[in-house]
N, CA, C and O atoms as a CHARMM CRD file, in Angstrom:
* protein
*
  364
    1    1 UNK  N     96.59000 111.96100  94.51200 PROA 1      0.00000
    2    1 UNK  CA    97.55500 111.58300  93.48400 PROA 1      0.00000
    3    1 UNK  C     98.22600 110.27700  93.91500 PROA 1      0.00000
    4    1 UNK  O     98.87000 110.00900  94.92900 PROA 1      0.00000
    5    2 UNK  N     97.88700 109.54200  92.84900 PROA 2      0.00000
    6    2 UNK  CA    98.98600 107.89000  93.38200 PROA 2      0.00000
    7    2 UNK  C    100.30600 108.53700  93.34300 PROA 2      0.00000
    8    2 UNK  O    100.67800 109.64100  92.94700 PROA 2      0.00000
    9    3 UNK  N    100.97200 107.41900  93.92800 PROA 3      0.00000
   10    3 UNK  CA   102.62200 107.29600  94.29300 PROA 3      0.00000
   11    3 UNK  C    102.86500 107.03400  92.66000 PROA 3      0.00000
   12    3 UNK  O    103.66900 107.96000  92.55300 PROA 3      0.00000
   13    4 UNK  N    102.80200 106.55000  91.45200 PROA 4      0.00000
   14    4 UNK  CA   103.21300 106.29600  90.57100 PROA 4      0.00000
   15    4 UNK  C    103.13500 107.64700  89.41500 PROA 4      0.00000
   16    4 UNK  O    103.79100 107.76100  88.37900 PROA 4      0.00000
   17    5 UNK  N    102.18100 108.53100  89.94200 PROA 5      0.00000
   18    5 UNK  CA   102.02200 109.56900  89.26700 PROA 5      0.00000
   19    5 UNK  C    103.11900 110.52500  89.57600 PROA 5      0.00000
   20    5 UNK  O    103.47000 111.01200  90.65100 PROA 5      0.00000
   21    6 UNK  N    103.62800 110.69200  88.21600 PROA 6      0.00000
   22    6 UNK  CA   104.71900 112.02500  88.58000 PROA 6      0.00000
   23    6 UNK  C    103.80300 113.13900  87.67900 PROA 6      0.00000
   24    6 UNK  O    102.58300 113.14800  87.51700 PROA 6      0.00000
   25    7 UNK  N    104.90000 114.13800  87.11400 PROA 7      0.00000
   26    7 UNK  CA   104.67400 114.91000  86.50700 PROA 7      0.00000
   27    7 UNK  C    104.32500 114.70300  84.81600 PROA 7      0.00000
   28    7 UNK  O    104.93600 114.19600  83.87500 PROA 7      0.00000
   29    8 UNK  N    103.07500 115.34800  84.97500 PROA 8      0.00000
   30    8 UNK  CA   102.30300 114.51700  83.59900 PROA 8      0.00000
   31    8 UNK  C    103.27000 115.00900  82.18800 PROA 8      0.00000
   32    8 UNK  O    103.36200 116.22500  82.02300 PROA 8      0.00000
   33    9 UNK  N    103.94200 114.14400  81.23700 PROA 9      0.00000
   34    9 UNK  CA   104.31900 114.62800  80.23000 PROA 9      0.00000
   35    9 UNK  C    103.45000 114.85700  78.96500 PROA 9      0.00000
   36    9 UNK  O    102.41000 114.20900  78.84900 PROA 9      0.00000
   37   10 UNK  N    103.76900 115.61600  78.14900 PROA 10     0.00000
   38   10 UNK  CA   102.67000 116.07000  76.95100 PROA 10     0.00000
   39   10 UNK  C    103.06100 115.21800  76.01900 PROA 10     0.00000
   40   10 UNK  O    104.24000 115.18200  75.66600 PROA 10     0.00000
   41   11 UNK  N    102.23000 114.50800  75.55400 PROA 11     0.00000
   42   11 UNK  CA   102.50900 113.73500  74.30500 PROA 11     0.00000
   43   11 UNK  C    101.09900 113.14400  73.54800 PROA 11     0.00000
   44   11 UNK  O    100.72100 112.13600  74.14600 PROA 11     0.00000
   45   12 UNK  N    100.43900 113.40500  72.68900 PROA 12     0.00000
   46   12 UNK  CA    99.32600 113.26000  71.90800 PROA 12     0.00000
   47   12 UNK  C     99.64000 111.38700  70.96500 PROA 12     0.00000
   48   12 UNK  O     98.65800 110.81700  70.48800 PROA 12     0.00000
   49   13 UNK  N    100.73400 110.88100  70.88900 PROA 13     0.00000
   50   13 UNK  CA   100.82800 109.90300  69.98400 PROA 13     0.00000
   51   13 UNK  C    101.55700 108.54800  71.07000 PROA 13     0.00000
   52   13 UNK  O    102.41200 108.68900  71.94500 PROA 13     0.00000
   53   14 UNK  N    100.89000 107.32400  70.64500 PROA 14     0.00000
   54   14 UNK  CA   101.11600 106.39900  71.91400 PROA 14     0.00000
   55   14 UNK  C    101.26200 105.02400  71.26600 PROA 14     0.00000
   56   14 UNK  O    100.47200 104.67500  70.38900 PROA 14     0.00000
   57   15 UNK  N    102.15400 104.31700  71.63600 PROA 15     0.00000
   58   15 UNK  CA   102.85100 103.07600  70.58000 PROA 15     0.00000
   59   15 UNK  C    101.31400 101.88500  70.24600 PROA 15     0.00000
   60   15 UNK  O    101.42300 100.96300  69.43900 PROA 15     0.00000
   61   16 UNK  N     99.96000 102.15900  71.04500 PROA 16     0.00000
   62   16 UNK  CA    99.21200 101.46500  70.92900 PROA 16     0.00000
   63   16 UNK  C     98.06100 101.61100  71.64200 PROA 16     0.00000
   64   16 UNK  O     98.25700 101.37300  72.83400 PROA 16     0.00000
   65   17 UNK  N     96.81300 101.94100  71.35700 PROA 17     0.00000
   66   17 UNK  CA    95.15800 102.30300  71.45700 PROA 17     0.00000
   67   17 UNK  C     94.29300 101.04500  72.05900 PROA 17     0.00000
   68   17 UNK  O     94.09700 100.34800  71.06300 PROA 17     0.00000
   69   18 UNK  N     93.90500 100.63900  72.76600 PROA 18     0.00000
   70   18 UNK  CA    93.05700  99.63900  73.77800 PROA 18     0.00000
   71   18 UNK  C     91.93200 100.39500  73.52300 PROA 18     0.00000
   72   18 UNK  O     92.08600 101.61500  73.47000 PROA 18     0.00000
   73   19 UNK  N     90.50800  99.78800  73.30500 PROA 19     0.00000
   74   19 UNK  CA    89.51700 100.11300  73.94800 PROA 19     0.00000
   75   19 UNK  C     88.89900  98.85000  74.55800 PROA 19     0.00000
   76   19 UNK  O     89.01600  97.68500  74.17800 PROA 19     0.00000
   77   20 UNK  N     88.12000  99.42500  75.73400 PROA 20     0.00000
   78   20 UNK  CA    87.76800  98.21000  76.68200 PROA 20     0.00000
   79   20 UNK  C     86.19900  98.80900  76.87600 PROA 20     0.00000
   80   20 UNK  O     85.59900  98.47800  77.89800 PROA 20     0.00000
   81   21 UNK  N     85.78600  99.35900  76.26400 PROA 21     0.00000
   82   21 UNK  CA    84.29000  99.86500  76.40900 PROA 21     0.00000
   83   21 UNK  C     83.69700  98.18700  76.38700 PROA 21     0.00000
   84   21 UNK  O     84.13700  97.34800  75.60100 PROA 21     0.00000
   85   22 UNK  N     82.49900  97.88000  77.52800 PROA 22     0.00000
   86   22 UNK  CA    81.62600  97.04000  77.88300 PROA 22     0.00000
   87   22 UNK  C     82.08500  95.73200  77.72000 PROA 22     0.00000
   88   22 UNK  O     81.42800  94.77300  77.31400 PROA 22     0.00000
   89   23 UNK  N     83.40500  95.76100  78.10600 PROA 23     0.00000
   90   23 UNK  CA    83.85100  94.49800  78.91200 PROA 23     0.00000
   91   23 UNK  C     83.86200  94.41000  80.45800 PROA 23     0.00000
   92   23 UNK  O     83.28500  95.26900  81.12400 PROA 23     0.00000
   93   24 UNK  N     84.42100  93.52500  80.94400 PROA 24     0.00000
   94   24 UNK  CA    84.26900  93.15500  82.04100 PROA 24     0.00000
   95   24 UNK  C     85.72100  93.51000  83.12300 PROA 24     0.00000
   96   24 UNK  O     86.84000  93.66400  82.63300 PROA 24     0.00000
   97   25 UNK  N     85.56300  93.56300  84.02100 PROA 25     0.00000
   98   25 UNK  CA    86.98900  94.38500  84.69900 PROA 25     0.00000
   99   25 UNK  C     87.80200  93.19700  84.41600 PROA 25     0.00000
  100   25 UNK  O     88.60500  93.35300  83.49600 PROA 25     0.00000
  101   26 UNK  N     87.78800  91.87900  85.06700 PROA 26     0.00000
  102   26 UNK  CA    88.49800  91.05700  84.92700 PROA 26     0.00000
  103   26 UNK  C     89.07500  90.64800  83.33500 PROA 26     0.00000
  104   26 UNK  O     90.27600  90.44900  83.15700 PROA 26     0.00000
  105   27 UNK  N     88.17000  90.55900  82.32000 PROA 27     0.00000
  106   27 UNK  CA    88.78500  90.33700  80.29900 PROA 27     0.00000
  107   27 UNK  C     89.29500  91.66900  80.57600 PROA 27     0.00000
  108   27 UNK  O     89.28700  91.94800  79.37700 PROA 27     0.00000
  109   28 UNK  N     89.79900  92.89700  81.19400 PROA 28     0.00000
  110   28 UNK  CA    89.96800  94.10600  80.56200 PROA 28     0.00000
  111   28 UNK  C     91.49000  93.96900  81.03300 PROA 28     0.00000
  112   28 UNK  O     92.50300  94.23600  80.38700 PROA 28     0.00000
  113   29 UNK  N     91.34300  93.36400  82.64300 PROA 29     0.00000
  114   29 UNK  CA    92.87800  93.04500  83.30600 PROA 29     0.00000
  115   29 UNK  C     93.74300  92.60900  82.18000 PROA 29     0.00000
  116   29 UNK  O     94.61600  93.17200  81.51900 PROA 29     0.00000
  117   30 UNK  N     93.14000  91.25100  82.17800 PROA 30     0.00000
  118   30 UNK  CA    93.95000  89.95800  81.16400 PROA 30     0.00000
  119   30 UNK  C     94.36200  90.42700  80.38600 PROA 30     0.00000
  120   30 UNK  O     95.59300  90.42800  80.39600 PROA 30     0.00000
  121   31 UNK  N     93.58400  91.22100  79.05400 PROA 31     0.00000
  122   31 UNK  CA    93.79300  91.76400  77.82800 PROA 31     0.00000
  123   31 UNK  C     95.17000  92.33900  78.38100 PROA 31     0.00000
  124   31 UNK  O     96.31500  91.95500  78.14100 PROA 31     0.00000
  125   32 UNK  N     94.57800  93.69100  79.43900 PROA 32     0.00000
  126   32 UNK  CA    96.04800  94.75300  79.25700 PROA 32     0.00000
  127   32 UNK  C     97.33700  94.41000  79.86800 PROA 32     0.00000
  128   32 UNK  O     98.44500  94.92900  79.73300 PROA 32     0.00000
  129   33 UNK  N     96.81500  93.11500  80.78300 PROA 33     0.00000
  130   33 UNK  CA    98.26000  92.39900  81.30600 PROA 33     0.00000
  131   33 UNK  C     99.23300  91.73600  80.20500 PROA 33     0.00000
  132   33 UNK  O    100.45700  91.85900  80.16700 PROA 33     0.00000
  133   34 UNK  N     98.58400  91.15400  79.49900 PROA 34     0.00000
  134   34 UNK  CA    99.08300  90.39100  78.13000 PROA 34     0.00000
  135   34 UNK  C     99.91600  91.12300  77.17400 PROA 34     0.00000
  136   34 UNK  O    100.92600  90.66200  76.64200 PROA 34     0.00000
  137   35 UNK  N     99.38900  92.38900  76.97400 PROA 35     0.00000
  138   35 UNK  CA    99.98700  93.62500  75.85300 PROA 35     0.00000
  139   35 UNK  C    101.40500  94.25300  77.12400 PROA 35     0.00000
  140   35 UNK  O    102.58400  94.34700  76.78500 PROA 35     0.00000
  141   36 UNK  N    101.02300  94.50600  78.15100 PROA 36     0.00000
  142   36 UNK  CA   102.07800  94.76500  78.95200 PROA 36     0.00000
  143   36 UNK  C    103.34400  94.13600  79.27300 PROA 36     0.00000
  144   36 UNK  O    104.40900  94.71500  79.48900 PROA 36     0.00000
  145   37 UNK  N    103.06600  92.62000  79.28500 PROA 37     0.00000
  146   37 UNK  CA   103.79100  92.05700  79.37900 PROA 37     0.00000
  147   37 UNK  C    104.71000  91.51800  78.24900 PROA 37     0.00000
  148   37 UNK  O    105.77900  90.99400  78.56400 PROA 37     0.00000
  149   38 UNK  N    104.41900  91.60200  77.21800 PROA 38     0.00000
  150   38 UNK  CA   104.99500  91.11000  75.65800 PROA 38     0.00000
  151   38 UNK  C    106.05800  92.67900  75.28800 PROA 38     0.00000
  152   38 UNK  O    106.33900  93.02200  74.14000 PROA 38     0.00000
  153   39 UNK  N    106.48900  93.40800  76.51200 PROA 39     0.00000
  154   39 UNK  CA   107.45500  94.30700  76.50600 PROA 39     0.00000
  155   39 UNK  C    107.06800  94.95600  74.84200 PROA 39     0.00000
  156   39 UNK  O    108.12400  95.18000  74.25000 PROA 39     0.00000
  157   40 UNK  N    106.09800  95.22000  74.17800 PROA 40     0.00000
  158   40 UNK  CA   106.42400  95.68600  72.77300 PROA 40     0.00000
  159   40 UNK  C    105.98600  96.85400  72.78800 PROA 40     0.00000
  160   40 UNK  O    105.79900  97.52100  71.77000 PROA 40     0.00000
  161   41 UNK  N    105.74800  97.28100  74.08600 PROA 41     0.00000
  162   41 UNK  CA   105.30500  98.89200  73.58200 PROA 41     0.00000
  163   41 UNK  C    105.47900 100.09100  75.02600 PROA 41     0.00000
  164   41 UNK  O    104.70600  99.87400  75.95900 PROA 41     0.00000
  165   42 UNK  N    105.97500 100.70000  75.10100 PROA 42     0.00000
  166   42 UNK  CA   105.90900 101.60400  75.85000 PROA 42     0.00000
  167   42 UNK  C    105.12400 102.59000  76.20800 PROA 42     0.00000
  168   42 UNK  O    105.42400 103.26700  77.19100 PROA 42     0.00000
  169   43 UNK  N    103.86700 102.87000  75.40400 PROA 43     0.00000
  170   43 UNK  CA   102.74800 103.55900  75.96000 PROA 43     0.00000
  171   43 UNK  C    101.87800 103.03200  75.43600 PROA 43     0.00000
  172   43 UNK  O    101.98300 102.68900  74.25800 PROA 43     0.00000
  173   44 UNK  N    100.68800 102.79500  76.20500 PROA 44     0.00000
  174   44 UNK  CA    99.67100 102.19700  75.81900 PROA 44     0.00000
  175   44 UNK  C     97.71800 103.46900  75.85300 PROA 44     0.00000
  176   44 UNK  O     97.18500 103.75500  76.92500 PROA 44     0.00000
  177   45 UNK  N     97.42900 103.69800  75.16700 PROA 45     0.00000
  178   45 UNK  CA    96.37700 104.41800  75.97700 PROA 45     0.00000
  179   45 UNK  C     95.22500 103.20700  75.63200 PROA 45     0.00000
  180   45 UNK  O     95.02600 102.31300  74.81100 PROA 45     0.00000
  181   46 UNK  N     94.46300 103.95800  77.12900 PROA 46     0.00000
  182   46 UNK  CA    93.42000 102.46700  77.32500 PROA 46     0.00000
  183   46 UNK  C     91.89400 103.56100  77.54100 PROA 46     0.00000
  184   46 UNK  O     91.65000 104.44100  78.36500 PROA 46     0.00000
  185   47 UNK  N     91.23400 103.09900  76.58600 PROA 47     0.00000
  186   47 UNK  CA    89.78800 103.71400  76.61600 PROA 47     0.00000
  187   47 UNK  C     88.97800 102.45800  77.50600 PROA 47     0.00000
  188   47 UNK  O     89.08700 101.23900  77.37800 PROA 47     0.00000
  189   48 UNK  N     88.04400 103.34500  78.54600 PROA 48     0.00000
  190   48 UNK  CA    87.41900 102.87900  79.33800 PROA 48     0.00000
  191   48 UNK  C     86.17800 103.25100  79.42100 PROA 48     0.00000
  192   48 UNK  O     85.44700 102.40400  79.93600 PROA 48     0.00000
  193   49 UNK  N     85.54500 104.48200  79.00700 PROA 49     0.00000
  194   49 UNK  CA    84.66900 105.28200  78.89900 PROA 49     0.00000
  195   49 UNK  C     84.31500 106.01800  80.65600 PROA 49     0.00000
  196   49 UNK  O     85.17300 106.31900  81.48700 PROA 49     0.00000
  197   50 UNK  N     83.35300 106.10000  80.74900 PROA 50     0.00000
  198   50 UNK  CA    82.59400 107.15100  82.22900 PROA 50     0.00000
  199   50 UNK  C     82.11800 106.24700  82.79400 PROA 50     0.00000
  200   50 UNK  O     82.61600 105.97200  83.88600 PROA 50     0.00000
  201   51 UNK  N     80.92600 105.38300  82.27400 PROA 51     0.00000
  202   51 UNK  CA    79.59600 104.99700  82.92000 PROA 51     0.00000
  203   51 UNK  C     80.33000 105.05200  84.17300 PROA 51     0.00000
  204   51 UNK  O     81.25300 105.85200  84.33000 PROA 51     0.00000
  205   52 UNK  N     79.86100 104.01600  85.31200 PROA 52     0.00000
  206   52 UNK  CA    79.56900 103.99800  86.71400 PROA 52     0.00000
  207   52 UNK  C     81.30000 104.20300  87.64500 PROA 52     0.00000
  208   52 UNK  O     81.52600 104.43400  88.83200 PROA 52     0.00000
  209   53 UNK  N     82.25400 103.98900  86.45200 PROA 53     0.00000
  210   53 UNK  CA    83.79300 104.21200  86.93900 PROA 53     0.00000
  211   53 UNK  C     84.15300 103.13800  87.60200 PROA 53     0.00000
  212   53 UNK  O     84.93900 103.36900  88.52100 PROA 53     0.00000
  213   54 UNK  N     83.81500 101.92600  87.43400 PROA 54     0.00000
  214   54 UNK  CA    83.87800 100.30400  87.71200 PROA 54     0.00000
  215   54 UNK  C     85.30100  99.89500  86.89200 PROA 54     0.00000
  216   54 UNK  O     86.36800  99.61900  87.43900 PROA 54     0.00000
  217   55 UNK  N     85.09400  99.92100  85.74200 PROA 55     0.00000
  218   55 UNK  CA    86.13200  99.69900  84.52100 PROA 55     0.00000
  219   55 UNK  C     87.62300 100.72700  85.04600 PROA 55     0.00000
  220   55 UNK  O     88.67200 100.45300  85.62800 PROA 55     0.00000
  221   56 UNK  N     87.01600 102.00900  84.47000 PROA 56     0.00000
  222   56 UNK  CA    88.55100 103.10600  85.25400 PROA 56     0.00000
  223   56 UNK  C     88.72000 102.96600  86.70200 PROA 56     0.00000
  224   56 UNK  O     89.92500 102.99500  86.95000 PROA 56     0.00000
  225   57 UNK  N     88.07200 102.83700  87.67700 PROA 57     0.00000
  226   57 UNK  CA    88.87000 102.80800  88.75200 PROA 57     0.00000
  227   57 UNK  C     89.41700 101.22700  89.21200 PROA 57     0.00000
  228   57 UNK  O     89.90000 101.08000  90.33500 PROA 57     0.00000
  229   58 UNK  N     89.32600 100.28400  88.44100 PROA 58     0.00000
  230   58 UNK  CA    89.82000  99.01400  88.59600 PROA 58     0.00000
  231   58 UNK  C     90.84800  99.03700  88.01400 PROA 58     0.00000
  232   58 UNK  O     91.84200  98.67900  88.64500 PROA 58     0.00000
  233   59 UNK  N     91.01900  99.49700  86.48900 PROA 59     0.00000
  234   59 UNK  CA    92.01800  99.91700  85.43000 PROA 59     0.00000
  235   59 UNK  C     92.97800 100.12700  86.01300 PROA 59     0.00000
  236   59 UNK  O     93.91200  99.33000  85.93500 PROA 59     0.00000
  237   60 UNK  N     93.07700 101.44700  86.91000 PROA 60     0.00000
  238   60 UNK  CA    93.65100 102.66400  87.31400 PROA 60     0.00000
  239   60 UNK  C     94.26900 101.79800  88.68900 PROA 60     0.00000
  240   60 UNK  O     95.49300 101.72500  88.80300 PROA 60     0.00000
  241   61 UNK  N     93.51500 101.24900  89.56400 PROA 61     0.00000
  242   61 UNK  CA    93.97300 100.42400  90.79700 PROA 61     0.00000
  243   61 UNK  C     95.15400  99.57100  90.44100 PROA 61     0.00000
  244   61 UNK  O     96.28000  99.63700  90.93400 PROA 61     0.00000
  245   62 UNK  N     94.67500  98.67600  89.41400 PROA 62     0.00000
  246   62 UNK  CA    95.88800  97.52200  88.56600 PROA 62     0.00000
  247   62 UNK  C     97.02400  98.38300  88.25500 PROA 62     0.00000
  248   62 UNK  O     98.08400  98.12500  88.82400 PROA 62     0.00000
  249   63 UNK  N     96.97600  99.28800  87.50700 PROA 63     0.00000
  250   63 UNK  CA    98.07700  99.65500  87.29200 PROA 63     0.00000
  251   63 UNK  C     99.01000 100.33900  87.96400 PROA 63     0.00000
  252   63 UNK  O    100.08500 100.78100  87.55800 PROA 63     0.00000
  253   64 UNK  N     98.33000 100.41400  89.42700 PROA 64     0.00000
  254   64 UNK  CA    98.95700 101.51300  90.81500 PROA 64     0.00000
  255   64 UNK  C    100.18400  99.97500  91.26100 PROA 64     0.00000
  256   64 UNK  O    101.24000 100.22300  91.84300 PROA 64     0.00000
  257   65 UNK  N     99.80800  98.51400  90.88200 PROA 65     0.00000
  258   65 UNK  CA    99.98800  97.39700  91.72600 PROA 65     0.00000
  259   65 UNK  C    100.93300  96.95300  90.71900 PROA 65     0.00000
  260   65 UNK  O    101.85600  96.21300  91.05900 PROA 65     0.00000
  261   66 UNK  N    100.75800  97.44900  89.12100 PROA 66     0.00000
  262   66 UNK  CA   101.65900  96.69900  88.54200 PROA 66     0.00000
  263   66 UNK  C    103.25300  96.66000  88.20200 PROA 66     0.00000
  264   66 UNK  O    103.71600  97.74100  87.84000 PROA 66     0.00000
  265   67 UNK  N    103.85900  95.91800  88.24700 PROA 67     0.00000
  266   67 UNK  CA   105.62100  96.49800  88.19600 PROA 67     0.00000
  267   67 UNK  C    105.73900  96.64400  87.36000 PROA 67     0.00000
  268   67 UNK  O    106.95300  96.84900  87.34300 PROA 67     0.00000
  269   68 UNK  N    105.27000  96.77800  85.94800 PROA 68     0.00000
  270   68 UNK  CA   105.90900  96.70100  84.45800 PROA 68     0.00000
  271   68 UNK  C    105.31800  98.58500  84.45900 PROA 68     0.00000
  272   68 UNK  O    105.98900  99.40600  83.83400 PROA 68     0.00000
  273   69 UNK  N    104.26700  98.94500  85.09200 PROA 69     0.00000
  274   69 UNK  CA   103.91100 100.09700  84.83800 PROA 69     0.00000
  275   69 UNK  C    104.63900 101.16600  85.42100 PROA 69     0.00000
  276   69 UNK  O    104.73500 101.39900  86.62600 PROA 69     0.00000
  277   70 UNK  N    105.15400 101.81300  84.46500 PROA 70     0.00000
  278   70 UNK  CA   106.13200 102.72300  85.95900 PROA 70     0.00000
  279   70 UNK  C    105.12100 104.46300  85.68800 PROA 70     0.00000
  280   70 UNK  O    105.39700 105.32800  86.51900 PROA 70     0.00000
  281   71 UNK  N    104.45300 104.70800  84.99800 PROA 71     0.00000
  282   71 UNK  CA   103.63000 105.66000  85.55700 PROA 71     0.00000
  283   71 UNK  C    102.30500 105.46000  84.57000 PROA 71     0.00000
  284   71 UNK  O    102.34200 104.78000  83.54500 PROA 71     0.00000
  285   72 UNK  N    100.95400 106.27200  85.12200 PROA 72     0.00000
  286   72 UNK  CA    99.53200 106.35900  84.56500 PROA 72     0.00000
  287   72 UNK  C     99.37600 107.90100  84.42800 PROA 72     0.00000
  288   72 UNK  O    100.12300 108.74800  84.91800 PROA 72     0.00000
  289   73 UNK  N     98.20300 108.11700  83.62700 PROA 73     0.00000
  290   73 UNK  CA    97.81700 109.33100  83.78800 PROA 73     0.00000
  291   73 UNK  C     96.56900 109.42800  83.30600 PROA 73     0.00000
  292   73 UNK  O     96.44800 108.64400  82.36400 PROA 73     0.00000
  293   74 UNK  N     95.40900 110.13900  83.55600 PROA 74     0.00000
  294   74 UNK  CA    94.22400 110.27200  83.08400 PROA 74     0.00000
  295   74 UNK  C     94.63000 110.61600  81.94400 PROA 74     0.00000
  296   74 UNK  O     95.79600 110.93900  81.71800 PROA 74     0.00000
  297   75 UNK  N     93.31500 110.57200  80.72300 PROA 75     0.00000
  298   75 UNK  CA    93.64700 112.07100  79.92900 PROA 75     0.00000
  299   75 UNK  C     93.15500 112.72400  79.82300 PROA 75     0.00000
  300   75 UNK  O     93.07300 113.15600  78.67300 PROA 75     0.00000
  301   76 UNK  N     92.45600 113.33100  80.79200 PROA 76     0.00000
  302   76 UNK  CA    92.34100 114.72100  81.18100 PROA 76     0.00000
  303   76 UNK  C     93.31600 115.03900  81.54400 PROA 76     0.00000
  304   76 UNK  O     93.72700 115.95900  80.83600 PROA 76     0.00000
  305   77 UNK  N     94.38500 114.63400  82.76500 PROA 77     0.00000
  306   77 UNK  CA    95.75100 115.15300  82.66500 PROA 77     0.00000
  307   77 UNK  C     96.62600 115.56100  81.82700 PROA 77     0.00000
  308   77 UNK  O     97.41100 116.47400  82.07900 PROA 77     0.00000
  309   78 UNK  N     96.58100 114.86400  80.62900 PROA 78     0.00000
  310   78 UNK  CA    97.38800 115.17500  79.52600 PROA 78     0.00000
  311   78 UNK  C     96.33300 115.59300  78.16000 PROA 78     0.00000
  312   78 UNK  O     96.48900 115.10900  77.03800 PROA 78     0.00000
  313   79 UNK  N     95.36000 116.48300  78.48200 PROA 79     0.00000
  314   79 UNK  CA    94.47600 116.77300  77.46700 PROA 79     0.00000
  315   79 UNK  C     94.42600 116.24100  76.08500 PROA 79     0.00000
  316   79 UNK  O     94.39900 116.66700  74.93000 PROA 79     0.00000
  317   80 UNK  N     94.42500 114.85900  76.87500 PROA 80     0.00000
  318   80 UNK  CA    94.12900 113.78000  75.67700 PROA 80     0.00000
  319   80 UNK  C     92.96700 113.80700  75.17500 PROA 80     0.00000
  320   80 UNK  O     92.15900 114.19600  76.01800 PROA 80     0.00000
  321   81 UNK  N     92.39000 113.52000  73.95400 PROA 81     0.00000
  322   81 UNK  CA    90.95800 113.25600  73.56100 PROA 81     0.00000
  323   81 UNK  C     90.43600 111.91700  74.35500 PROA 81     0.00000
  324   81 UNK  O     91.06900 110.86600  74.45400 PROA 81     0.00000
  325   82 UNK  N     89.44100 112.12900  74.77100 PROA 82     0.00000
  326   82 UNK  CA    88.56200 110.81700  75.49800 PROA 82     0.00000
  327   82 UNK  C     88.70700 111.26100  77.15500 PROA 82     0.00000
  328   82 UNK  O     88.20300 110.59100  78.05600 PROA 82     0.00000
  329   83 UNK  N     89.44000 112.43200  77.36400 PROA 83     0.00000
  330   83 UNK  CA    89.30800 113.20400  78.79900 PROA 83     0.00000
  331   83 UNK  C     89.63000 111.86200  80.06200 PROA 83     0.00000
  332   83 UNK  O     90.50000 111.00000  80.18500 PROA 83     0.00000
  333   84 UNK  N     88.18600 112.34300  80.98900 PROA 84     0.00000
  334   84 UNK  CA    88.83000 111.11500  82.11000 PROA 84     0.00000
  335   84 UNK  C     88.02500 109.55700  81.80000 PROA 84     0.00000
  336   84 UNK  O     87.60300 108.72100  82.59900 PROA 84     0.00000
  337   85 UNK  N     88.02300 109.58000  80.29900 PROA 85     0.00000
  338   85 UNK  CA    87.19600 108.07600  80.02800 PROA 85     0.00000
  339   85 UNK  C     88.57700 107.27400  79.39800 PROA 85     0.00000
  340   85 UNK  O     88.37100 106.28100  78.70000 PROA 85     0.00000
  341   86 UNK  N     89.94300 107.70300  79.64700 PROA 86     0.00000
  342   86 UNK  CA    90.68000 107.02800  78.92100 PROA 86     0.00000
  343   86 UNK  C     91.97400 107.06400  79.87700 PROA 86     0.00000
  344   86 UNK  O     91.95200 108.10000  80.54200 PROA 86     0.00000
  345   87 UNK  N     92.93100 106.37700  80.11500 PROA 87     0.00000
  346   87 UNK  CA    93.98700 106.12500  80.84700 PROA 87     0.00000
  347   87 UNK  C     95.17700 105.73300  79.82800 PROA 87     0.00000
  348   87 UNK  O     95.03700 104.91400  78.92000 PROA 87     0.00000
  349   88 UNK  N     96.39500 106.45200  80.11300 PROA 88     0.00000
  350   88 UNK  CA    97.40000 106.51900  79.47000 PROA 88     0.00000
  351   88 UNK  C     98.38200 105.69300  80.47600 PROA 88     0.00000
  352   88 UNK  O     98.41000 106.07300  81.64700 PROA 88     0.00000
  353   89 UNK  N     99.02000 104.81900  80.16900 PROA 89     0.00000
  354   89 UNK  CA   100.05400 103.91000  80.92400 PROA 89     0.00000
  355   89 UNK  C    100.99000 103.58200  80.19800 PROA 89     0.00000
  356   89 UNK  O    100.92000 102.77700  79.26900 PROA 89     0.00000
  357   90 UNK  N    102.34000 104.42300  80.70800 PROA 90     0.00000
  358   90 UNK  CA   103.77300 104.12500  80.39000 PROA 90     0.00000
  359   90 UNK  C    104.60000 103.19300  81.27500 PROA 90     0.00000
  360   90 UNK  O    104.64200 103.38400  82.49100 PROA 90     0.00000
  361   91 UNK  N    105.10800 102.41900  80.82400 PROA 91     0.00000
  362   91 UNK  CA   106.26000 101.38700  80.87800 PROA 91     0.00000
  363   91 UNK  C    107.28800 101.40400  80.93300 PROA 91     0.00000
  364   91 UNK  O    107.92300 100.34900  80.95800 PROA 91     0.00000
């Protein structure tokens, strides 16, 4: 469990939907640094899909490093639809 992970809260609805399916880790950074940083939303969920876990565990790393993020969560943690192919990041 990262240090940023607390206790997962339940919530199904999220101020804004990312998908990053078959981009590149680095356009996926930029993109979600950009939306993060323009303070306009407080939860973001970010679809990443499965394949090789290149995309989610880079995703997931960035956002362990970032200060605007103050917690992540799979969603499988929060039995989100899209399971562990999607990352939920609150602000």
């Amino acid at each position: 469990m990262s240090a940023k992970k607390k206790r997962a809260p339940r919530r199904s609805v999220y101020d804004k939907t990312v998908d990053y399916h078959r981009q590149t880790l680095d356009d996926a950074i930029r993109k979600i640094d950009f939306l993060i940083n323009t303070g306009m939303y407080k939860s973001i969920m970010v679809i990443h899909g499965y394949g090789q876990g290149i995309l989610k565990n880079g995703l997931r790393k960035h956002f362990e490093n970032c200060r605007l993020v103050r917690e992540y969560y799979s969603g499988e943690e929060l039995n989100a639809t899209g399971g562990d192919g999607v990352t939920i990041i609150y602000m």
